[in-house]
N, C-alpha and C positions, 0 to 999 in steps of 0.2 A: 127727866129733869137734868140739868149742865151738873157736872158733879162740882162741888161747892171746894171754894181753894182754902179760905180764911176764916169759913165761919166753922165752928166746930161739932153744929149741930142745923136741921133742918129747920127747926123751934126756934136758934137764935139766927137763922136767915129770914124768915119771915116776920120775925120782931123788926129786923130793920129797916126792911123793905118795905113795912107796912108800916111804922114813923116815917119813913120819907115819904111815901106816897104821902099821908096826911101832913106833913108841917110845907109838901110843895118846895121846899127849900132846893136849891139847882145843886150847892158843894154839896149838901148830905147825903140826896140822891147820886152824884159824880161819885161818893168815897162810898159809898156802896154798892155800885157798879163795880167798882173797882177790885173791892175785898169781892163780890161774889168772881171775879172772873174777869172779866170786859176787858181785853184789853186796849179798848180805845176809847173807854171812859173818861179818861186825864188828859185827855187830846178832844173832844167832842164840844162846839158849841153850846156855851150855854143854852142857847133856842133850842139847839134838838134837845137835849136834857127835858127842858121844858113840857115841849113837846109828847116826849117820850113819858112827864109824868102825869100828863092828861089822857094819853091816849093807854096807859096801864087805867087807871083810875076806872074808865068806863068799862073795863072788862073784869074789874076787880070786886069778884059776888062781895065780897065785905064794904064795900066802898061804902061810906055815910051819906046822907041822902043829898047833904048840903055839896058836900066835894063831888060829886055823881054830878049834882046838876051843874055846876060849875065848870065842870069838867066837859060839860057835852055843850054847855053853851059857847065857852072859851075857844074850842075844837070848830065848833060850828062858822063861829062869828071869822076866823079865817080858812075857812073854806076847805076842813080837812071834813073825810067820811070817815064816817063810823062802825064801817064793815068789817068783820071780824076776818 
C-alpha cells in the first residue's frame, strides 16, 4: 500500500475513500486523491475522475449491490473492460 501523506490513519483512509466512492461525487473524490498522495489529482479531468470512480467501484469487494451495478453498466455502456 502507497504510504499515506494526510490521513493519519489507515481506518480514516478508507472512511474516505469509501464516502467517495459511494456519494460518486468528482471534487470529494479529487480532495481525496489528493490528501492520499496523487499528485495529479488537482490537475486530472473531471472524466478520468469519473472514470476512475467506476472503474474502483467494480473491484471494490464492499461495493453495494446498487453502485456495483451501476458501475459495471455506466463502464460498459462506453465501451470500457472490466479486466482486472
Amino acid at each position: 500500500m502507497a504510504k499515506l501523506k494526510k490521513y493519519k490513519t489507515t481506518k480514516e483512509f478508507l472512511e474516505k475513500r469509501n464516502a467517495a466512492l459511494l456519494s460518486g461525487d468528482i471534487e470529494q473524490m479529487r480532495e481525496h486523491l489528493i490528501r492520499a498522495g496523487n499528485k495529479s489529482a488537482d490537475k486530472a479531468d473531471a472524466e478520468v475522475i469519473r472514470i476512475s470512480i467506476h472503474k474502483a467501484r467494480v473491484h471494490w469487494r464492499d461495493c453495494p449491490a446498487d453502485l456495483l451495478k451501476e458501475s459495471v453498466w455506466w463502464l460498459h455502456d462506453r465501451g470500457f473492460h472490466l479486466d482486472l
